[in-house]
C-alpha positions in Angstrom: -7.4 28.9 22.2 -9.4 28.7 25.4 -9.8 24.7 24.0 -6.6 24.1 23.2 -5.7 25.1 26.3 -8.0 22.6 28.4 -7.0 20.0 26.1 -3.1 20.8 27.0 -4.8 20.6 30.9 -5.9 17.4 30.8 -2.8 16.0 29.2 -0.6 17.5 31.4 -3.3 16.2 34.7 -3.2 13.0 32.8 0.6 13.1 32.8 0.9 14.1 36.2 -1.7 12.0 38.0 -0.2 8.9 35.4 3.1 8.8 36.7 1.7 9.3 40.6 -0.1 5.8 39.9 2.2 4.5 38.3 4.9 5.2 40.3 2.5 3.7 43.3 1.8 0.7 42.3 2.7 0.3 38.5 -0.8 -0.6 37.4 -0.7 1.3 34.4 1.5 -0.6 32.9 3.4 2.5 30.7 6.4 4.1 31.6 5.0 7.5 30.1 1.3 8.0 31.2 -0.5 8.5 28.9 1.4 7.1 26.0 2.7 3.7 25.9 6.1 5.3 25.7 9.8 5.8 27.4 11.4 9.1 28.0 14.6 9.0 25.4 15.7 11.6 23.6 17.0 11.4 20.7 18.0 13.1 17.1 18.1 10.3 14.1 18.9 10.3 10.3 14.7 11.4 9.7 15.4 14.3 11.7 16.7 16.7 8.6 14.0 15.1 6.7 11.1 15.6 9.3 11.9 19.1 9.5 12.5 19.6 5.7 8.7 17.6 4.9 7.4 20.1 8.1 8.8 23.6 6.5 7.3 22.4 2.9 3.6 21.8 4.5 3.6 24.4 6.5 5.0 27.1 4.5 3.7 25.6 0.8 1.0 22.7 1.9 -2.0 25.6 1.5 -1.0 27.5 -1.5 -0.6 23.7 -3.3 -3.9 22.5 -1.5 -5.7 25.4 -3.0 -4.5 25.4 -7.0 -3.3 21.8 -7.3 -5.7 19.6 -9.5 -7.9 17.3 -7.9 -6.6 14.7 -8.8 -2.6 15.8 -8.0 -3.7 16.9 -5.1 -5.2 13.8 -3.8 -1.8 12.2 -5.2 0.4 14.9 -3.7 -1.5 14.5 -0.4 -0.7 10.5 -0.2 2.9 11.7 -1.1 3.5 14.1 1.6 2.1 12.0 4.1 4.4 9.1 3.1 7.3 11.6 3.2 6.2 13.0 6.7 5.8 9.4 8.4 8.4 7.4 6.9 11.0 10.8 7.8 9.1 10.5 11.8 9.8 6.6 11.8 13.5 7.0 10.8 14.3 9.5 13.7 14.2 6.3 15.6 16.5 4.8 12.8 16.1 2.1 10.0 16.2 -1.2 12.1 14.2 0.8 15.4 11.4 2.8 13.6 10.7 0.8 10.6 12.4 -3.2 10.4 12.4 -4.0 13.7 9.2 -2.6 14.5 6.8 -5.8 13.8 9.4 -8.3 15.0 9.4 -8.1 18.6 7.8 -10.8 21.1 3.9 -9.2 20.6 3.7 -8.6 17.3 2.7 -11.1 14.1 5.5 -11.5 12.2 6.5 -14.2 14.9 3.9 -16.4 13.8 4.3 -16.7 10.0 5.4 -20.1 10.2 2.8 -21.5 12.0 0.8 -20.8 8.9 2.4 -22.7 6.1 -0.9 -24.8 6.3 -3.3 -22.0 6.7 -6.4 -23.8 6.7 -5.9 -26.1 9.8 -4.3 -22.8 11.0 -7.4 -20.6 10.9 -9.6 -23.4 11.7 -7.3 -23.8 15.0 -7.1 -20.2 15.4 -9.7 -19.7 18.4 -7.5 -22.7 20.3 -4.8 -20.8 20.9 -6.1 -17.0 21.6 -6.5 -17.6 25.7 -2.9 -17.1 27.4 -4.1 -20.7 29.0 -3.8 -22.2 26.3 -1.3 -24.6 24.6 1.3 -22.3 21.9 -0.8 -19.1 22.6 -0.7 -16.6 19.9 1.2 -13.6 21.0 -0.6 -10.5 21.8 -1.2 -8.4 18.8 -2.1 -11.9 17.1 -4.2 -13.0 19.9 -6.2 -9.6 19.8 -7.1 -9.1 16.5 -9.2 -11.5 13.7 -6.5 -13.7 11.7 -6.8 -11.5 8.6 -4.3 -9.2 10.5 -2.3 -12.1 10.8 -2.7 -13.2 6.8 -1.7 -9.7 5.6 1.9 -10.5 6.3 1.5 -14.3 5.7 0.4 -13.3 2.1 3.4 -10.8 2.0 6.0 -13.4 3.2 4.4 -15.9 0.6 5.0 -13.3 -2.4 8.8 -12.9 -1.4 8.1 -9.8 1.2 8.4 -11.5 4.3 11.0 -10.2 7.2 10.3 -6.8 9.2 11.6 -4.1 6.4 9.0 -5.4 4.2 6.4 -5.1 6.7 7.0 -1.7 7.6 7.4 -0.3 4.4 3.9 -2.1 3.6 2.0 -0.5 7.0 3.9 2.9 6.1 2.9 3.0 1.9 -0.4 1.9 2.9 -1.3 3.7 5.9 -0.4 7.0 4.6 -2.9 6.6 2.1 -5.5 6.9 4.5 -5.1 10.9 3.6 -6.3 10.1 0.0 -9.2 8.4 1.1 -10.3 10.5 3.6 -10.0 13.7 1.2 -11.9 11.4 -1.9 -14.5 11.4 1.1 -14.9 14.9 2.0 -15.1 16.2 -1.5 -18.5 13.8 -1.7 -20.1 14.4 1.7 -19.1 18.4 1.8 -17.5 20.0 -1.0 -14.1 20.5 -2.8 -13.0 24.0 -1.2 -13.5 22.0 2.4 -11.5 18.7 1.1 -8.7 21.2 -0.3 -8.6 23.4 2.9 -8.6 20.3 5.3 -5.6 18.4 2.9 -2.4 20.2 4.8 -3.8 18.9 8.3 -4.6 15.5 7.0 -1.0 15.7 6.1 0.5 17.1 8.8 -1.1 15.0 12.2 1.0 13.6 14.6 -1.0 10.6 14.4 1.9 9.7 11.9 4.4 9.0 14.7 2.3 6.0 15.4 1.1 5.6 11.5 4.4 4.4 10.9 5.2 1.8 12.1 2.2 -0.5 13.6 -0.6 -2.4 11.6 -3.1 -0.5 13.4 -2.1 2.4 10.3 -3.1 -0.1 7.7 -6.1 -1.0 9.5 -7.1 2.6 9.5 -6.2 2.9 5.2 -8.0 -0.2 5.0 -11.5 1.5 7.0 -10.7 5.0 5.5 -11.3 3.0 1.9 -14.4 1.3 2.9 -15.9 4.8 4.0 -14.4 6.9 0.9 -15.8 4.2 -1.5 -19.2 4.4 0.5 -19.5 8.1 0.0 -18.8 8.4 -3.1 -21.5 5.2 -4.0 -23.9 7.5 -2.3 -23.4 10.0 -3.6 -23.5 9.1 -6.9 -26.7 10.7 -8.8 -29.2 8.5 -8.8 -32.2 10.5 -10.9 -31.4 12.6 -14.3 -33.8 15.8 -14.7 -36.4 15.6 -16.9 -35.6 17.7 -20.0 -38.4 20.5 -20.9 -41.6 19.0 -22.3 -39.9 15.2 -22.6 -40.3 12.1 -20.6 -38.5 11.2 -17.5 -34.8 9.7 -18.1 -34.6 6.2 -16.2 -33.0 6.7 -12.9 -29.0 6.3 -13.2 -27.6 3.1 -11.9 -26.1 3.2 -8.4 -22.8 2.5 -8.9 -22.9 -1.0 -7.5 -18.9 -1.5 -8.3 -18.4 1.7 -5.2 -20.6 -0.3 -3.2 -19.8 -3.5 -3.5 -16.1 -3.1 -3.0 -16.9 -0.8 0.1 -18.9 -3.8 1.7 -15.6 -5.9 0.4 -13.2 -3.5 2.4 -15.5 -3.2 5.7 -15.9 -6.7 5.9 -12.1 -6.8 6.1 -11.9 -4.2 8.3 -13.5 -6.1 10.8 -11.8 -8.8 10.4 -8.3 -6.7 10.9 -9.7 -5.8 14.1 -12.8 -6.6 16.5 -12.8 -2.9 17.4 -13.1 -1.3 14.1 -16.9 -2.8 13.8 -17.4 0.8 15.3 -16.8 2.0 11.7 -20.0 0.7 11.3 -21.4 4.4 13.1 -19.2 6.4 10.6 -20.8 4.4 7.5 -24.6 5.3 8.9 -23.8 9.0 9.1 -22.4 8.7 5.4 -25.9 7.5 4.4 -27.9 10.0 7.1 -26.0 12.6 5.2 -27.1 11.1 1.9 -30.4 10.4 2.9 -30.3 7.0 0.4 -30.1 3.7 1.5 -29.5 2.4 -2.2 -25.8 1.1 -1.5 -26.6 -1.1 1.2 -27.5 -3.8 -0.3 -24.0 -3.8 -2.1 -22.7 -2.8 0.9 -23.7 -5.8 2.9 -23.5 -8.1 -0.1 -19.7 -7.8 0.1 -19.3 -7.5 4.0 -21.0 -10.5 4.3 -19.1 -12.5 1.6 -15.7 -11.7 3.5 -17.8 -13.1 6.7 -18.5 -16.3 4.5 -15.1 -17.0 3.4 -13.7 -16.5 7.0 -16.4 -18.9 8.3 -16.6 -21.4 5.8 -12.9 -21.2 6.3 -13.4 -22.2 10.3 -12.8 -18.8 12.0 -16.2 -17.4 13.8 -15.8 -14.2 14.2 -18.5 -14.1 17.6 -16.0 -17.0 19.1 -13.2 -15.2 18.5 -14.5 -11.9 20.0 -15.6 -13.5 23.2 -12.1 -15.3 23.7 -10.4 -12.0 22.9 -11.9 -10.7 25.9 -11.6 -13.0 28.4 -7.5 -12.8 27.1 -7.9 -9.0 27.1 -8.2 -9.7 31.1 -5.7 -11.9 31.6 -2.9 -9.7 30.7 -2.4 -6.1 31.6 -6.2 -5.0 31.5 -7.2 -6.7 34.4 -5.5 -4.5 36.3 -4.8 -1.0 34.7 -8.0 1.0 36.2 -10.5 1.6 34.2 -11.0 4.8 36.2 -7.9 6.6 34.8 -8.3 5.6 31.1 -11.6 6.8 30.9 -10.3 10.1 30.6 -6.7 9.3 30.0 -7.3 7.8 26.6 -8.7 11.3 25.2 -5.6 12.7 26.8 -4.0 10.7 24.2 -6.8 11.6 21.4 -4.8 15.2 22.1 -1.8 13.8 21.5 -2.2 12.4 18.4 -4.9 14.6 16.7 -3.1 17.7 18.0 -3.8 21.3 18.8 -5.2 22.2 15.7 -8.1 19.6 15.6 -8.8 20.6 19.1 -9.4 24.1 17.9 -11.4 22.7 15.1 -13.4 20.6 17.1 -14.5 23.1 19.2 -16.0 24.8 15.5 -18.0 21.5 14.2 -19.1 20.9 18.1 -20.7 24.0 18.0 -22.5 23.8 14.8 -23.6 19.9 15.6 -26.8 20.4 17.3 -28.0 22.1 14.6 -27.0 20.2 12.2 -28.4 17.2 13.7 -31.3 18.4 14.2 -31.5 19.3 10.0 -31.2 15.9 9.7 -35.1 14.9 11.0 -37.7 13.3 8.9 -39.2 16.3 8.4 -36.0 18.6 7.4 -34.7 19.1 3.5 -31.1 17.8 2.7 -28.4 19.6 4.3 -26.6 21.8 2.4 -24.3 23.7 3.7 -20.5 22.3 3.8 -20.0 23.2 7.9 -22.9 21.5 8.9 -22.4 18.4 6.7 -18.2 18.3 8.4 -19.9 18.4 12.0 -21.8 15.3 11.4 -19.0 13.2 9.9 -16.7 14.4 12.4 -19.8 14.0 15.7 -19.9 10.4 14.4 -16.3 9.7 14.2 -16.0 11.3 18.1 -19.2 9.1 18.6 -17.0 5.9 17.4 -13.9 7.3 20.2 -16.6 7.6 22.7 -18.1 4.5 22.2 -14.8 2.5 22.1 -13.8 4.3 25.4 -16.4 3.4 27.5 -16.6 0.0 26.8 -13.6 -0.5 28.7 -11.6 -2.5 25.8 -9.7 0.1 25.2 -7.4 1.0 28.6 -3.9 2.5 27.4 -2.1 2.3 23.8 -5.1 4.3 22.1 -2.5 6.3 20.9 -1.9 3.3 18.0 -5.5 1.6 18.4 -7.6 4.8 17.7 -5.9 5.6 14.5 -8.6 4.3 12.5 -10.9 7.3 13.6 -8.2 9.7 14.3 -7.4 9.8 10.5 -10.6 11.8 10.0 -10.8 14.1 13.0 -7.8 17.1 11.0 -10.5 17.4 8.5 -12.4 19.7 10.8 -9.3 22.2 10.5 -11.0 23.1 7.3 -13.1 25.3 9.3 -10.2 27.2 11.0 -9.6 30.6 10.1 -7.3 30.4 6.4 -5.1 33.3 7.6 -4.2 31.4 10.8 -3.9 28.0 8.6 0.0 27.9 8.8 0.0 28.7 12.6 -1.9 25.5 12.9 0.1 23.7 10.8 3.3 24.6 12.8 1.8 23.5 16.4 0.9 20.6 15.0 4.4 19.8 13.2 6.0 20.8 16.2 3.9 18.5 18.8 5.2 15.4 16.4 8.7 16.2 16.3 8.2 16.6 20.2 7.0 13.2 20.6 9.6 11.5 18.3 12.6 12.9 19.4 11.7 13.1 23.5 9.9 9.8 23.5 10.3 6.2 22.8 7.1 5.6 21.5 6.4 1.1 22.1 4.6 1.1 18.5 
């Protein structure tokens, strides 16, 4: 409680000294520090529904969790997570939270004509990224590798083009993120952590921003890469030698997991510079495994996503350094770098909740230990807690990392969704009793934010 309660501090400080800068000199460029947001509220037709999907997690979500099947439970928790973000986006309404939402001036669906050729398109890509330069790509476009772009030129050229399409695509796929993420933490802890974490995965009011903006694809798309990774390494590798016999030939890694992890991280970095941070999560996966037997496979098919963009004419390095030099030509160059520092993890709060805070404060305090099991010289880790505060140190290594580099000022809220995905699993290492108590603070925090805000994404 004590961290949950400096975590509501420095939201409300970031709030309060937001606005005062804002208000000064409008350099923050957000009309609700520290979301990208608008004060509006509001009741929509999602609001019976968001409260129904709430009352069903939180008063049903960890009997289910617990006797489910695996398998219906990882299917169950895809479910509810597409139930709970799609009833959030509708508060706003049909056309506002979900059609509309990839339409508007920044976003890519403006652009799908301009690839009807999309070779001389991608080759021309880097030409137009600088807001210099002639037809400049709009901002979402502009910011991110041109597979973000291609993900709703390939819808549009299969008959799913306009903004419902889009949405519904972000929102289906997205939520799935919960799947993967749970596939994940069966491999690297155990299945009684996976099952205890599933309601929170659920329930995070990262899904106000999950649905609707690419950056909740992006993060399925990463969560994918890392579930597949796990469960390549942790595939068993060496059969014991029956009594008195010779030894069994090692099993084969399974090089299909591997190879289609590599496939999905190369993609992931080319859905979004930023998300090459991923790349920290993926290493603790194989610390924790202690085998580097995937990587190969793993870099095999990473680097043949890299081949086909290239060949294709997009350089990835050229690409990056333009993005940056747009990055401070628009709003960047003069939101302080001084306030988001800190104001970003007042938006990590927002959007992983009080519950992960509480949780956090758990696999913090068992970290240095664990890391320290994790020398040369130690054994495997076994237990489950310690295994959970690695995973979850690296993810808040990847936050940490993107916030000080300074590329991230504002509307973290929607670009840190790729590592906020993972950070409810550490609720698995609450208290059970208190598990619904949890899972109504966080329920409530979302419905807050969707009916008293206007979120931008």
């Amino acid at each position: 409680m004590l961290a949950v309660a400096g975590a509501a501090l420095l939201v409300a400080v970031a709030a309060l000294v937001g606005t005062v800068i804002e208000r000064a000199n409008g350099s923050l460029h957000v009309n609700w520090p520290p979301l990208y947001a608008s004060w509006f509220p509001h009741l929509g037709p999602g609001t019976p529904a968001a409260l129904a999907v709430a009352v069903v997690v939180i008063v049903h979500g960890p009997s289910l969790a617990a006797r489910l099947s695996w398998r219906r439970l990882v299917v169950s928790g895809w479910v509810a997570a597409l139930a709970w973000t799609g009833a959030l986006a509708l508060i706003d309404g049909w056309r506002t939270g979900i059609a509309g939402r990839l339409t508007t001036a920044y976003e890519y669906l403006t652009v799908i004509r301009r690839f009807d050729d999309a070779g001389p398109a991608l080759r021309d890509f880097t030409h137009h990224i600088l807001n210099n330069a002639p037809d400049h790509w709009p901002a979402h476009v502009a910011g991110h590798p041109p597979a973000a772009v291609l993900t709703f030129v390939g819808l549009d050229r299969i008959g799913l083009g306009g903004g419902a399409w889009a949405g519904i695509w972000c929102i289906t796929v997205g939520t799935s993120a919960v799947a993967a993420v749970l596939i994940a933490l069966r491999a690297l802890t155990d299945e009684p952590t996976a099952r205890r974490a599933a309601p929170f995965l659920v329930l995070t009011p990262a899904a106000v921003w999950v649905g609707t903006s690419a950056d909740g694809y992006f993060a399925a798309v990463a969560a994918w890469s890392l579930a597949l990774l796990a469960l390549a390494a942790t595939h068993p590798t060496l059969r014991r030698r029956p009594p008195g016999g010779a030894p069994v030939p090692a099993a084969p890694v399974p090089a299909a997991a591997a190879l289609a992890s590599g496939l999905l991280l190369g993609l992931t970095c080319y859905l979004s510079y930023g998300l090459t941070l991923i790349a920290l999560i993926a290493a603790a996966i194989l610390l924790l495994t202690r085998t580097a037997r995937p990587l190969p496979f793993l870099a095999a098919g990473a680097l043949a996503v890299a081949a086909v963009f290239t060949l294709a004419g997009f350089r990835w390095w050229e690409g990056y350094e333009l993005l940056v030099e747009r990055y401070y030509q628009g709003a960047a160059a003069v939101r302080p770098y001084a306030y988001w520092v800190w104001g970003n993890l007042a938006c990590t709060v927002l959007i992983t909740g009080p519950a992960t805070v509480a949780a956090l404060r758990r696999t913090l305090t068992a970290a240095p230990t664990a890391l320290r099991g994790l020398g040369p010289s130690a054994g495997p880790l076994r237990a489950p807690t310690a295994r959970l505060a690695v995973l979850m140190a690296a993810v808040l290594l990847a936050v940490l990392t993107a916030d000080l580099s300074g590329m991230s000022k504002a509307e973290t809220e929607r670009i840190w969704l790729p590592f906020a995905v993972w950070l409810p699993a550490a609720c698995a290492l609450l208290p059970t009793a208190r598990h619904r108590r949890w899972l109504a603070a966080q329920a409530v925090l979302a419905l807050l934010i969707n009916h008293l805000l206007y979120t931008g994404w």
